[in-house]
KOLRO-36569 format. One line per field, with one value per residue (C-alpha): residue number from 1; x, y, z. Coordinates in Angstrom, 3 decimals. Example, Ala and Ser with C-alpha at 12.3 -4.5 7.8 and 13.67 -1.06 7.14 Angstrom:
<nodes>
resi: (1,2)
c1: (12.300,13.670)
c2: (-4.500,-1.060)
c3: (7.800,7.140)
</nodes>
This chain:
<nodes>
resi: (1,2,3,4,5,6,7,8,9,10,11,12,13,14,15,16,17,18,19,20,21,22,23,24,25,26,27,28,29,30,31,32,33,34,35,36,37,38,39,40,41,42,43,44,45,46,47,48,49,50,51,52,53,54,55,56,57,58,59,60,61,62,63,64,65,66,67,68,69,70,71,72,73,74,75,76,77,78,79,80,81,82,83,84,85,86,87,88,89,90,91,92,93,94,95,96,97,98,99,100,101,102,103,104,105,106,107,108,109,110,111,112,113,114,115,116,117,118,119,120,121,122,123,124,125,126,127,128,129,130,131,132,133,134,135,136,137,138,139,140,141,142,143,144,145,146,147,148,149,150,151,152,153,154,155,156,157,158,159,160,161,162,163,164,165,166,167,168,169,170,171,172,173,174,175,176,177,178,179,180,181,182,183,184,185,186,187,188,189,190,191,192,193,194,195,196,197,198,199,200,201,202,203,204,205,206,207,208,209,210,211,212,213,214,215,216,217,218,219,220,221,222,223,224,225,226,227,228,229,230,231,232,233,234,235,236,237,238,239,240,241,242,243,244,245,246,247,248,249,250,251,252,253,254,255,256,257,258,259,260,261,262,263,264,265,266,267,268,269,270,271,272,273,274,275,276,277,278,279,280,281,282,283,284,285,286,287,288,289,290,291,292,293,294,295,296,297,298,299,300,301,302,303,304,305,306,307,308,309,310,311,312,313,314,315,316,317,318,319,320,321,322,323,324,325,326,327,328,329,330,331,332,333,334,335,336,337,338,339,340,341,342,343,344,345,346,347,348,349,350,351,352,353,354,355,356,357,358,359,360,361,362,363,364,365,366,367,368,369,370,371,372,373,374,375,376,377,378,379,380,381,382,383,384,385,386,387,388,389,390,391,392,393,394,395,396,397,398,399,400,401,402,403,404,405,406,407,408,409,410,411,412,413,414,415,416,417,418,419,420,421,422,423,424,425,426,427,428,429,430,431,432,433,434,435,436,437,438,439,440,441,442,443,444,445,446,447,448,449,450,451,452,453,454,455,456,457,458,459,460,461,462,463,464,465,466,467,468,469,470,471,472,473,474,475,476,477,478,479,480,481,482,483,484,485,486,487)
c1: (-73.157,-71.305,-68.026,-66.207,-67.027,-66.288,-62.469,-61.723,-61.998,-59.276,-55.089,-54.240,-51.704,-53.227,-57.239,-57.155,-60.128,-63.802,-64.836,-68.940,-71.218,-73.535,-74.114,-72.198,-74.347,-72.003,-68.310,-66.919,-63.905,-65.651,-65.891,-68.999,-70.889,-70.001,-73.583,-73.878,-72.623,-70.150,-66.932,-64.617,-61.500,-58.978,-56.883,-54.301,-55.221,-53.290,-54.846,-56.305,-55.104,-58.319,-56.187,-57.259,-60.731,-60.612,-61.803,-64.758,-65.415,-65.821,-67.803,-70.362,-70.812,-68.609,-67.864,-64.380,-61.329,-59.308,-56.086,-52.276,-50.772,-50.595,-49.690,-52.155,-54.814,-53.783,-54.753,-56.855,-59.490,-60.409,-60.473,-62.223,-64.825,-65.710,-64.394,-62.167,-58.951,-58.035,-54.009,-53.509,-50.967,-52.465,-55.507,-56.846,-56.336,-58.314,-60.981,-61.072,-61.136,-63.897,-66.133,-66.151,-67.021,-69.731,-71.639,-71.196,-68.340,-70.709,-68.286,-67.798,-72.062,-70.984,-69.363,-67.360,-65.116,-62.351,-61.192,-57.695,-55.941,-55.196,-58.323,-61.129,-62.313,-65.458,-66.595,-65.671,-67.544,-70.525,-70.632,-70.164,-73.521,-75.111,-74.371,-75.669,-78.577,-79.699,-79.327,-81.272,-77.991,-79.011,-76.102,-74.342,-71.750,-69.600,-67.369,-66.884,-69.928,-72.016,-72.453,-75.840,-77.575,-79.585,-81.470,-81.301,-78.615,-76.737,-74.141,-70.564,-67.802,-64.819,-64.069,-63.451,-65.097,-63.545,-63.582,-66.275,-68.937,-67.336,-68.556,-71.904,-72.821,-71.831,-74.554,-77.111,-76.091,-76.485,-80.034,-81.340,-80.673,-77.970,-75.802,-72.890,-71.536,-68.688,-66.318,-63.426,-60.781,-58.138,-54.733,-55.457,-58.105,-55.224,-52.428,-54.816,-56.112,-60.078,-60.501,-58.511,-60.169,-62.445,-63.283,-62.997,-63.524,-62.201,-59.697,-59.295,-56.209,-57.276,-53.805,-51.487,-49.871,-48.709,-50.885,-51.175,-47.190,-48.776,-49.485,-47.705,-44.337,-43.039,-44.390,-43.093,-44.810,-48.108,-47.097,-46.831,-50.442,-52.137,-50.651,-51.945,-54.934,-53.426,-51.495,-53.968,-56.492,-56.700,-56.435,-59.720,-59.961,-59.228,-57.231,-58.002,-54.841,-54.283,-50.995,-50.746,-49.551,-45.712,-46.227,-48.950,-45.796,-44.997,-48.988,-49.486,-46.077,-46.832,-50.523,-51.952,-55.447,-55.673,-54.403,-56.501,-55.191,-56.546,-55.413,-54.097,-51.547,-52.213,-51.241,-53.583,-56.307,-58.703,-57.794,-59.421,-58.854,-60.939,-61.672,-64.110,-65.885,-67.878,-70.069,-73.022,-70.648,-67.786,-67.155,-64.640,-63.941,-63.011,-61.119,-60.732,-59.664,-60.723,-63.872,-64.593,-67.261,-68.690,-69.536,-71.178,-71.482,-72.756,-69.981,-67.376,-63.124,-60.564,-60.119,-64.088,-63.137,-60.854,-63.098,-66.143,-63.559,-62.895,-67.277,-67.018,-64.865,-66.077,-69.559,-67.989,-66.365,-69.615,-71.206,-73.412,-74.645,-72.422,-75.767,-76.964,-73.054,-73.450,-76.961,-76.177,-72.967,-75.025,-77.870,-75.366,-76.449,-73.937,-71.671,-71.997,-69.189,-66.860,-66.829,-69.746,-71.535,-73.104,-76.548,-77.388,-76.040,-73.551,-70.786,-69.661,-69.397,-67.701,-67.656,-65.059,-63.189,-59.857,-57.214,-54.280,-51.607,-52.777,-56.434,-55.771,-53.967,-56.590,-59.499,-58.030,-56.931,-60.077,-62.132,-59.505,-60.387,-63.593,-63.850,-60.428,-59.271,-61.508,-61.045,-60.473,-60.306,-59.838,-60.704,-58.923,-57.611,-55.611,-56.675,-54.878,-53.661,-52.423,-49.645,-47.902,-45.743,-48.682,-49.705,-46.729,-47.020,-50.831,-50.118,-47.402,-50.000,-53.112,-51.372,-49.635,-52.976,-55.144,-55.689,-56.438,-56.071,-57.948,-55.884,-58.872,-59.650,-60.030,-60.519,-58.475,-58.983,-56.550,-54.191,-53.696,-55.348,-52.881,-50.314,-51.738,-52.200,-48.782,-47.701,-49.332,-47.747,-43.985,-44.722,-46.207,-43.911,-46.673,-48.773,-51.907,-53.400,-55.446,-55.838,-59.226,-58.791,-62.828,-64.006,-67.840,-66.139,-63.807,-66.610,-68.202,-65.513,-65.252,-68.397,-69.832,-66.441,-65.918,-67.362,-70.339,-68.209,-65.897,-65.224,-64.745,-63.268,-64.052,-61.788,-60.960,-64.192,-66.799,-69.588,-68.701,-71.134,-69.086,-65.919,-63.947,-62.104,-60.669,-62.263,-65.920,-67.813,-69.589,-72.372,-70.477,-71.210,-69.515,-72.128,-74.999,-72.651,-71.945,-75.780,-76.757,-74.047,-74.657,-78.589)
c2: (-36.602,-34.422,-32.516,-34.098,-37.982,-37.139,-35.651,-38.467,-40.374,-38.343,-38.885,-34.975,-32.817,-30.416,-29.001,-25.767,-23.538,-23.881,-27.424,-27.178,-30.058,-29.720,-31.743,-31.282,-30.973,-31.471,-31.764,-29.748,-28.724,-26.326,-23.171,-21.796,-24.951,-24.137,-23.606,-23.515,-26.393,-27.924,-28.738,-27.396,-28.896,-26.986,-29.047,-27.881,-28.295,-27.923,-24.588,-23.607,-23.802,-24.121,-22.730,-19.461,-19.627,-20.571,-16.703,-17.665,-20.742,-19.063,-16.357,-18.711,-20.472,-23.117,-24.586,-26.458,-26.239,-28.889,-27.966,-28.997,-25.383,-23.974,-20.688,-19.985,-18.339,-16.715,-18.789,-15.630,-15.526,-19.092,-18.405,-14.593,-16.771,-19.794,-22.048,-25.185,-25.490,-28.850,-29.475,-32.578,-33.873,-34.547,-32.829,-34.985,-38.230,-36.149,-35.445,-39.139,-40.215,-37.454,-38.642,-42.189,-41.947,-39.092,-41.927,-44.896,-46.290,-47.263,-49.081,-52.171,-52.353,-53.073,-55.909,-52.581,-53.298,-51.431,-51.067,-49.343,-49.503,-47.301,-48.428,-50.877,-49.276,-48.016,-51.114,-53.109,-51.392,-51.212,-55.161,-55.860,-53.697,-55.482,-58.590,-57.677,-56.392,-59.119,-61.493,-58.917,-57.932,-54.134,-52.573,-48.873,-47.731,-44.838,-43.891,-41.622,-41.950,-41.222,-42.585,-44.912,-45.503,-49.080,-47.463,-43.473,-41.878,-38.949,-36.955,-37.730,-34.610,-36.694,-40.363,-41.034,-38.551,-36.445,-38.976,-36.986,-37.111,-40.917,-41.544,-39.885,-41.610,-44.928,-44.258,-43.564,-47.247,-48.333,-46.537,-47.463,-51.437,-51.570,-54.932,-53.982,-51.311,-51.003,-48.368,-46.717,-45.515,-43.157,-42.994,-39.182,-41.024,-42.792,-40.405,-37.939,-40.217,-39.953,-43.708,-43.573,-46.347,-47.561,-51.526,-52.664,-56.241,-56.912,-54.959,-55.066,-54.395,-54.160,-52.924,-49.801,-48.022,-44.783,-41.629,-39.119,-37.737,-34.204,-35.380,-38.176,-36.923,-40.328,-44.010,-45.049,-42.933,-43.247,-47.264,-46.096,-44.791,-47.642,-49.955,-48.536,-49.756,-53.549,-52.444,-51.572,-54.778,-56.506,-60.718,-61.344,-59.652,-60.507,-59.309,-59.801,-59.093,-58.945,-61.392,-60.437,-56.982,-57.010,-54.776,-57.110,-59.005,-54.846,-54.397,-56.859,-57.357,-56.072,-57.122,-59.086,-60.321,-63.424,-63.024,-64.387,-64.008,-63.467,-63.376,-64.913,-66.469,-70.027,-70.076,-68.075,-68.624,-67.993,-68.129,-66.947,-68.283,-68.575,-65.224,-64.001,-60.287,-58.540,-56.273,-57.535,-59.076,-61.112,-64.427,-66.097,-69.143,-68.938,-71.842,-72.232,-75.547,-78.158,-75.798,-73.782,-71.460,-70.119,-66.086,-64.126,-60.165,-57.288,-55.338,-55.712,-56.019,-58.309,-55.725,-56.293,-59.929,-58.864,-56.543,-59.324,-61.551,-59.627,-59.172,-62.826,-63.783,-60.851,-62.492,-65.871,-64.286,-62.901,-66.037,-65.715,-68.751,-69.767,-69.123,-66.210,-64.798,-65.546,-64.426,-61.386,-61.194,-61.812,-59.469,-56.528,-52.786,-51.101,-48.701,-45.175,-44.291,-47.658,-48.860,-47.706,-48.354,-45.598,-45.419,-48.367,-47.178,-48.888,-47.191,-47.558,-45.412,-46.036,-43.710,-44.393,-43.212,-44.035,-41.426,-43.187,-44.316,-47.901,-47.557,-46.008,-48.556,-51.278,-49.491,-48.964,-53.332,-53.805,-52.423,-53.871,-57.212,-56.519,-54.354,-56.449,-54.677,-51.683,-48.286,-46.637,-43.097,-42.051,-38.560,-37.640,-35.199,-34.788,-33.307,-29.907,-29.447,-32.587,-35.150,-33.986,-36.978,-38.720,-36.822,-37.931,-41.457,-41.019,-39.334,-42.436,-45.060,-43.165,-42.433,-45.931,-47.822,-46.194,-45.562,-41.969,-39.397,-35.962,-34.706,-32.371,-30.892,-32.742,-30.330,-27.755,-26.353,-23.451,-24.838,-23.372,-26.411,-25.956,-26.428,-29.637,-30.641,-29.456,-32.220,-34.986,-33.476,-34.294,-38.173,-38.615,-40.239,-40.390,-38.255,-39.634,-36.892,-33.673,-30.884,-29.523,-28.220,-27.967,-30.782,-30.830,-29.986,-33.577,-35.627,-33.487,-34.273,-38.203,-39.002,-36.986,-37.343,-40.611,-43.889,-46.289,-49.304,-46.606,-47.521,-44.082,-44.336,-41.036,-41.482,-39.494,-38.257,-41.203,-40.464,-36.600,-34.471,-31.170,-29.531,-27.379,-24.393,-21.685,-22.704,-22.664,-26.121,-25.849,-28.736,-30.965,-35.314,-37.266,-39.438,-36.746,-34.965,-37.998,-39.546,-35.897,-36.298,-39.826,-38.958)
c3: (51.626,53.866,53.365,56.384,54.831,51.741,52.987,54.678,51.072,50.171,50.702,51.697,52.217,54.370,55.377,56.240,56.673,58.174,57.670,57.634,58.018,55.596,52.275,49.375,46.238,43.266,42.904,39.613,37.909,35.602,37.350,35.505,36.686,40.730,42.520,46.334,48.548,45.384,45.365,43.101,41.898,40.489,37.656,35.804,31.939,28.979,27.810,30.840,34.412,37.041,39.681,37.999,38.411,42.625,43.232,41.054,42.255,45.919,44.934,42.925,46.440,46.294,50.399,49.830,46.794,46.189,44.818,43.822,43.913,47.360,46.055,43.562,46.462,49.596,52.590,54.123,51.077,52.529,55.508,54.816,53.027,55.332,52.491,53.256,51.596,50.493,49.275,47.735,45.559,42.367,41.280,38.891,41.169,44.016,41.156,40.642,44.755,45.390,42.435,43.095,46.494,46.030,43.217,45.506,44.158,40.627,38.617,41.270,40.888,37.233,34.750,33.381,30.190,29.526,25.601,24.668,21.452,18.509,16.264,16.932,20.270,19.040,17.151,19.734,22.269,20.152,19.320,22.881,23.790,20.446,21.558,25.334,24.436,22.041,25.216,27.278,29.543,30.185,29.079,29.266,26.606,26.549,23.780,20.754,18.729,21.898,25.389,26.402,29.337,27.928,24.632,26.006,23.692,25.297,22.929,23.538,23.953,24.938,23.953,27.374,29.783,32.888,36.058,37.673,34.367,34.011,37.571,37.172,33.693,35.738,38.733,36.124,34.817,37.803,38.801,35.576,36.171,34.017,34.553,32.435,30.675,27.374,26.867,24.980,27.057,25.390,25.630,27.092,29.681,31.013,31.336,32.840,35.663,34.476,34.749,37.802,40.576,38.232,38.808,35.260,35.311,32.097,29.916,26.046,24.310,20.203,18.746,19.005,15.877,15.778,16.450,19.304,19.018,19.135,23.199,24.338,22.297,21.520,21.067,24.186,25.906,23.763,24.639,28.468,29.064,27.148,29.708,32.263,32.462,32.405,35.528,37.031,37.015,39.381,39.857,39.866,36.323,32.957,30.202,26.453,24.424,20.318,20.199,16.632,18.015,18.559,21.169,23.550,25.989,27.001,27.428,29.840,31.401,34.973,34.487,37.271,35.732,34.129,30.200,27.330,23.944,20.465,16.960,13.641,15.506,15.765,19.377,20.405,23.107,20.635,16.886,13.796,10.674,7.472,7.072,4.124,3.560,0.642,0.783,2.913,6.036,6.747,7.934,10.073,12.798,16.191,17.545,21.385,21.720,20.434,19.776,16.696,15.979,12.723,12.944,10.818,11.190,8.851,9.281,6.419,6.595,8.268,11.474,12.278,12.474,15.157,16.241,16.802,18.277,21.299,21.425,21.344,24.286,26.436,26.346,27.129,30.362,31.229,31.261,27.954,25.415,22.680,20.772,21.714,21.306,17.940,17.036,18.913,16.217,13.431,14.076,14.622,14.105,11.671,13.346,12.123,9.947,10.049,6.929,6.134,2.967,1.308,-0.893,-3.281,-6.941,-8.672,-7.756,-3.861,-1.312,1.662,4.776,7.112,10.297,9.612,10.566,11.268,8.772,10.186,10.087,6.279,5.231,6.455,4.847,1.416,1.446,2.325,-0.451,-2.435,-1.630,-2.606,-5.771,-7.196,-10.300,-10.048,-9.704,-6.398,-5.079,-1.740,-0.538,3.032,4.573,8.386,11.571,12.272,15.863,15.993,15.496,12.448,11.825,10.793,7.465,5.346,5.824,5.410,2.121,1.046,1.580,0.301,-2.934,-2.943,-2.215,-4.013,-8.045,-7.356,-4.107,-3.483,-0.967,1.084,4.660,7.419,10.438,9.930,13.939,13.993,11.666,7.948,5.792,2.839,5.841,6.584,3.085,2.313,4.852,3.678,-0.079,1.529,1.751,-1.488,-4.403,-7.076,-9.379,-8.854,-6.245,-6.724,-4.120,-3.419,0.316,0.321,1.647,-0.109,-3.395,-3.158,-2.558,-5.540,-7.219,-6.686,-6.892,-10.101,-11.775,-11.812,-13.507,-12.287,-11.191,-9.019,-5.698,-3.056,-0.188,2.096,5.114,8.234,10.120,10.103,12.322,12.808,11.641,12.099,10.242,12.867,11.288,13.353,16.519,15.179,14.326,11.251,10.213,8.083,7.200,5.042,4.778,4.162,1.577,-0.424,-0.456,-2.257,-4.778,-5.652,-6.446)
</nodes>
């Protein structure tokens, strides 16, 4: 594709410069990835500003810069260099443009399904590729755990990626015969325009509680870049909103798609009620009028009820059997770290991602429910670098929740841990914690220390199978860490 075709995709300010005709080979925003014939985009991070690395860019070969600060490169060193100058107003939105017209516009080729929300998304996501799959709907996924292209796994850095890698992971759906592809799109995705243009045919709207102060400063804000996503579907699409959520009316209030509810709540378009879990699944009914339908899924808790729900009516919308929807339900892999039951001794082990005060909360009720009046301990920790606000309510409802806390690291990034932990102290009213900041020796701790018919909860990281501290990731998995102890 050549430079001049792919300009004219673009709104601009101003082109200045030598405009060549020749074909652009890759369009980047990381500098040290710039080979001959790309296009580099410099965007304006929060650590790093790309406007800094333009000089790079053009000596690594790059034949055009698109860029929001006019001042950051004298005009001449374009010029000097046979490289077109591209001034636009917004970066990231240019990054967005560029990308989607360089891969063929990919996500129109695609039944693409947008999932937002404070907790759920990954589950969610991963149900709705289950339940594809089963009915042998090719399907793509991208999200935390990792992204897929049908069955090819390929690691995951970003929940929701840059628009450019977003783009490119959607035209490899597409070449590979993918119909339809799943995924989680952050809060972060949102505000920074990476899903920007995207044709998502149907959006998902699981729940929002509070987390991610450390970026979006308040919850309005946080409340803000969710919603974008509703605003921007279109009327041919559909949106699938949790009405227990007090917050759903703001979600979808300038949302043009057709809105289908879910929930608790009675009025909903589709209900669930009867809900039953242990340790092998949980049950539930969905009633959609005068219909109902009996589900069954592996995974265990009330929230995967929700979670399933949403699988549920996405299929519908895509046309699938009532059967097969619930077959696909029922046959359900386990997600990686989501409740996730560990080893087969008596006493249980559950790995789990929860990380919010909300998702906490959830997680310890849940095993609850199922162990009654037996013990439980929960071993957690918080996330340093970001929202703060966070640990003190996590430490209330840990301690309040549970029959005993070990108050541990989480990833401690380049944060002191006893800092963190000493956060999490200030909302705690009880004496039923301990403090062991290393992570290994809690779970040591819990597991050996306690008796058979103990049920551990090991919250915060899930799936990760790293612990960062100062900047360096070190192997680290729940799940390995507590399957040694408990032999």
């Amino acid at each position: 594709m050549e430079l001049t075709e792919l300009i004219n995709s673009l709104k601009v300010i101003q082109v200045a410069g030598d405009v060549q005709r020749k074909e652009i080979s890759r369009i980047v925003y990381d500098s040290r990835q710039v080979t001959a014939n790309s296009i580099f985009v410099a965007i304006k991070g929060f650590k790093l500003d790309g406007h800094n690395f333009i000089i790079e860019a053009i000596n690594k070969g790059a034949i055009a810069v698109v860029l929001e600060d006019n001042s950051a490169v004298p005009e001449e060193i374009f010029i000097h260099n046979n490289v077109t100058k591209i001034l636009v107003n917004n970066s990231r939105i240019a990054l967005a443009e560029l990308s989607k017209y360089f891969f063929k516009d990919p996500s129109s080729k695609l039944d693409l399904i947008g999932v937002t929300g404070t907790n759920g998304k990954t589950t969610t996501t991963w149900l709705i590729k289950n339940i594809l799959d089963f009915s042998g709907i090719k399907t793509g996924l991208i999200g935390t755990i990792a992204n897929f292209i049908g069955d090819q796994k390929i690691e995951s850095k970003l929940t929701t990626p840059e628009s450019s890698d977003l783009n490119y992971l959607l035209h490899q759906m597409v070449l590979d015969k993918c119909s339809a592809a799943a995924m989680e799109v952050s809060s972060h995705s949102l505000f920074l325009n990476r899903t920007y243009g995207l044709d998502f045919k149907i959006g998902v709207f699981t729940n929002i509680t509070i987390d991610h102060l450390d970026f979006h400063k308040t919850f309005e804000n946080y409340l803000s870049a969710k919603k974008i996503l509703f605003d921007s579907l279109n009327e041919k699409s559909f949106a699938i909103v949790n009405k227990d959520d007090d917050n759903f009316k703001n979600i979808i209030k300038d949302c043009s798609a057709k809105v289908i509810t879910f929930g608790k709540d009675k009025t909903a378009d589709y209900s669930i009620d009867n809900i039953n879990f242990n340790l092998n699944g949980t049950s539930f009914r969905i009633n959609e009028n005068k219909n109902s339908y009996q589900i069954e899924i592996p995974l265990i808790g009330e929230f995967n009820a929700y979670n399933a729900t949403v699988a549920f009516i996405v299929s519908k919308l895509l046309g699938l059997d009532d059967n097969k929807i619930i077959n696909g339900l029922k046959n359900a892999k386990q997600v990686p770290g989501r409740f996730e039951v560990i080893g087969n001794s008596k006493k249980k082990v559950i790995v789990d991602y929860s990380h919010t005060p909300d998702s906490l909360e959830k997680a310890i009720q849940s095993l609850r429910k199922l162990v009654g009046s037996k013990k439980i301990i929960t071993v957690f920790g918080c996330g340093g670098d970001r929202d703060r606000s966070k640990r003190p309510l996590m430490g209330k409802i840990a301690t309040e929740l549970s029959d005993q806390v070990i108050i541990t690291s989480d990833n401690p990034r380049t944060e002191d841990p006893f800092q963190i932990i000493d956060d999490i102290v200030k909302g705690i009213k009880k004496k039923n914690y301990l403090i062991i900041e290393n992570r290994s020796e809690a779970i040591k701790q819990a597991i050996e220390n306690s008796d058979d018919d103990t049920a551990i909860l090991i919250a915060g990281k899930g799936h990760e199978n790293y612990q960062e501290i100062n900047g360096v990731k070190y192997h680290f998995s729940d799940s390995e860490i507590a399957r040694e102890y408990l032999k």
